[in-house]
ZADO-1210 file (C-alpha; in nm, 4 decimals, padded with zeros to 6 digits):
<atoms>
<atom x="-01.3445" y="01.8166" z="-00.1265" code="UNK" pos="1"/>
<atom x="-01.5359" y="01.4741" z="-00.0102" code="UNK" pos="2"/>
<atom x="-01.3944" y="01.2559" z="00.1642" code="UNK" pos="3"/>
<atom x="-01.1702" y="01.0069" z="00.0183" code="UNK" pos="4"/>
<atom x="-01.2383" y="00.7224" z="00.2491" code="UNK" pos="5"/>
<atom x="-01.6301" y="00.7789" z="00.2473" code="UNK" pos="6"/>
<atom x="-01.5771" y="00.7793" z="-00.1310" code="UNK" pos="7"/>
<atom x="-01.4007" y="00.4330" z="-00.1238" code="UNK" pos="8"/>
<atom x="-01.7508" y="00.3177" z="00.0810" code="UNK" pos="9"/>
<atom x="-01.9602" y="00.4355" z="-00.1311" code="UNK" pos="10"/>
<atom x="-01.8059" y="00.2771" z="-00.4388" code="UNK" pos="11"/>
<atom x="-01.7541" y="00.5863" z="-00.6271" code="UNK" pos="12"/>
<atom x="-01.3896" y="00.5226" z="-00.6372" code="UNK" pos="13"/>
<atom x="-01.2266" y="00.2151" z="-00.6479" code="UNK" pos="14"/>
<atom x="-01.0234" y="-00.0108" z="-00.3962" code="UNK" pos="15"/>
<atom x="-00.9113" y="-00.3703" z="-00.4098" code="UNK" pos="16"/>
<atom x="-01.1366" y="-00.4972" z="-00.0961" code="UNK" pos="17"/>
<atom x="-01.0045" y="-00.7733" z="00.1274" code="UNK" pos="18"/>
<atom x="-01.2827" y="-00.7365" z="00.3941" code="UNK" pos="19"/>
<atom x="-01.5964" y="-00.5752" z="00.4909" code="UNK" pos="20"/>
<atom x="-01.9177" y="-00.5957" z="00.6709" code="UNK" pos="21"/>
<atom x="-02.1809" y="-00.4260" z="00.8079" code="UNK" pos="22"/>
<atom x="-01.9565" y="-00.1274" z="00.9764" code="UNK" pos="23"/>
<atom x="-01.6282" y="-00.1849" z="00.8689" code="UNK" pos="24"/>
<atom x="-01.4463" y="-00.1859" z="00.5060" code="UNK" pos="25"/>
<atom x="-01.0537" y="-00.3372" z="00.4473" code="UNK" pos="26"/>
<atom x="-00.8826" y="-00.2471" z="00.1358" code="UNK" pos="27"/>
<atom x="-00.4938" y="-00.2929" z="00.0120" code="UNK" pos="28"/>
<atom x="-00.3538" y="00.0179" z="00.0024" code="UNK" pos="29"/>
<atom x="-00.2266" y="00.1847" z="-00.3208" code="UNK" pos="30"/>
<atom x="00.0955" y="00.3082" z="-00.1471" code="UNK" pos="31"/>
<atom x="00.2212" y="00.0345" z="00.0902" code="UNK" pos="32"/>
<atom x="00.5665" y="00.0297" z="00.2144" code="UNK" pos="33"/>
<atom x="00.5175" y="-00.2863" z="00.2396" code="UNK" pos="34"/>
<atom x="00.3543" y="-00.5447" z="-00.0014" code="UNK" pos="35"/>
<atom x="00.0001" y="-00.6444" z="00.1770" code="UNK" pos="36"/>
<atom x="-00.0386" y="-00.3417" z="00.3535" code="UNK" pos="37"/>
<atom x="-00.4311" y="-00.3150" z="00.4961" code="UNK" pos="38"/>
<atom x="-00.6039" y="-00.0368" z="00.5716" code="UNK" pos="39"/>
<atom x="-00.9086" y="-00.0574" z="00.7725" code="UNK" pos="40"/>
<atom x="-01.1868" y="00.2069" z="00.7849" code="UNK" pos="41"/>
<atom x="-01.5222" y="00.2430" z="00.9444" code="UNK" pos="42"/>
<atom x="-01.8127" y="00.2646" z="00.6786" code="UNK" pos="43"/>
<atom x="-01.9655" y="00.5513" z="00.9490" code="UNK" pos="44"/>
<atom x="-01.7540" y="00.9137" z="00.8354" code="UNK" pos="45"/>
<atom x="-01.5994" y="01.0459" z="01.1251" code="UNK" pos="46"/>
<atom x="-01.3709" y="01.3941" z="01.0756" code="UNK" pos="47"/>
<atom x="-01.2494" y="01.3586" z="01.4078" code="UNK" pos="48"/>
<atom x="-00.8905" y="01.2470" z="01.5269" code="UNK" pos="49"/>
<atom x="-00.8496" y="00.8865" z="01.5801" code="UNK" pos="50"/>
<atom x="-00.8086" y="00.9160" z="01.9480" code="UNK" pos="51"/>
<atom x="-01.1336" y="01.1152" z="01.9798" code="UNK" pos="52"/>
<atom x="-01.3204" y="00.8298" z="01.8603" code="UNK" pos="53"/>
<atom x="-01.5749" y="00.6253" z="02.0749" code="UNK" pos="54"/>
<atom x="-01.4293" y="00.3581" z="02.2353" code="UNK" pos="55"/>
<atom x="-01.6694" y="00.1014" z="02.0697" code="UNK" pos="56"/>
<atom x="-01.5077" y="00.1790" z="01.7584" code="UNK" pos="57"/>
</atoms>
């Protein structure tokens, strides 16, 4: 299975967008628990755990 979130950068499946540039994409999520929730991904793939990340990130 690809990656959902590397599939949402590419395009190949669909978000509503709120932000993006050159590293970073923001889309609305399609289960908030609350209305307006944001989720906020780097366009790079990384399948590491969040708190393995650089630091730059």
């Amino acid at each position: 299975m690809k990656c959902v979130f590397c599939e949402i950068v590419s395009g190949n499946m669909p978000c509503h967008k709120v932000w993006e540039d050159e590293n970073f994409l923001a889309f609305l999520s399609i289960f908030p628990n609350t209305e307006g929730v944001t989720v906020i991904i780097p366009k790079k793939h990384y399948s590491s755990y969040v708190f393995d990340l650089p630091r730059n990130i």
